[in-house]
N, C-alpha and C positions, 0 to 999 in steps of 0.2 A: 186713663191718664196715670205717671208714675207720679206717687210724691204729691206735693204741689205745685207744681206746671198746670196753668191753662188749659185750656184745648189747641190756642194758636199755639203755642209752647211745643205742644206733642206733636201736631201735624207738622212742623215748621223740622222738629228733630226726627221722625218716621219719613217726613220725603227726605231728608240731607240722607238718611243711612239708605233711602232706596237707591238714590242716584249714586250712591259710591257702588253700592250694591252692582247696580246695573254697568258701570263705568269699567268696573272689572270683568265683570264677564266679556263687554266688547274686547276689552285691552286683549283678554286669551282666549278671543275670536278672533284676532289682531284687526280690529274696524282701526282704521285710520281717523276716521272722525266721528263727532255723533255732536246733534244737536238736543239737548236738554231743555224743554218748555212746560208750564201746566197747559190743563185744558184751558184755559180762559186767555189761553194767548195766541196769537197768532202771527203768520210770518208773511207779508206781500214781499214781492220784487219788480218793481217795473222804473229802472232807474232813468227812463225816458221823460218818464213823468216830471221827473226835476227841473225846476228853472234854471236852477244852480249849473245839472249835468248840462242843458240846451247851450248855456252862454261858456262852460268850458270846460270841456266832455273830458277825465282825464283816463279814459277807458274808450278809446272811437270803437275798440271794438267791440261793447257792448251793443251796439248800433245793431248786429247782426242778428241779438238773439229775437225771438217772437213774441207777444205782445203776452202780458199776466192774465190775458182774458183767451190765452191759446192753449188747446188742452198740452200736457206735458212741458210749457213754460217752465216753472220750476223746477223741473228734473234736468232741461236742459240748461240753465244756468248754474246748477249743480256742480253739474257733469264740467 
């Protein structure tokens, strides 16, 4: 720890500098995008699932893509 900062303090400012850290190196990689998460989070897509989407889908063509229990699902909704 620097000072008196916490521990939530330091880990909180050590991940901000990682991810700019990281941010830049894509940018003059030139990645177009990047998604930014901890470990303890995660991401589903299966916008099927939705009551919401069923009664008024405003994407019909998500309709096409494969089920989040199909392997490469979220690569191809990605993509």
């Amino acid at each position: 720890m620097e000072g008196n900062e916490t521990p939530l303090e330091t880990h909180r400012a050590r991940q901000a500098q990682f991810n700019i850290e990281c941010l830049r190196t894509l940018k003059r990689k030139n990645r177009s995008w990047v998604f930014l998460s901890d470990t303890d989070e995660f991401v589903t897509i299966n916008p099927r699932k939705s009551k919401k989407y069923k009664e008024n889908p405003l994407f019909p063509e998500l309709e096409k893509l494969p089920l989040i229990s199909e392997p490469g699902s979220v690569m191809t909704f990605l993509k």
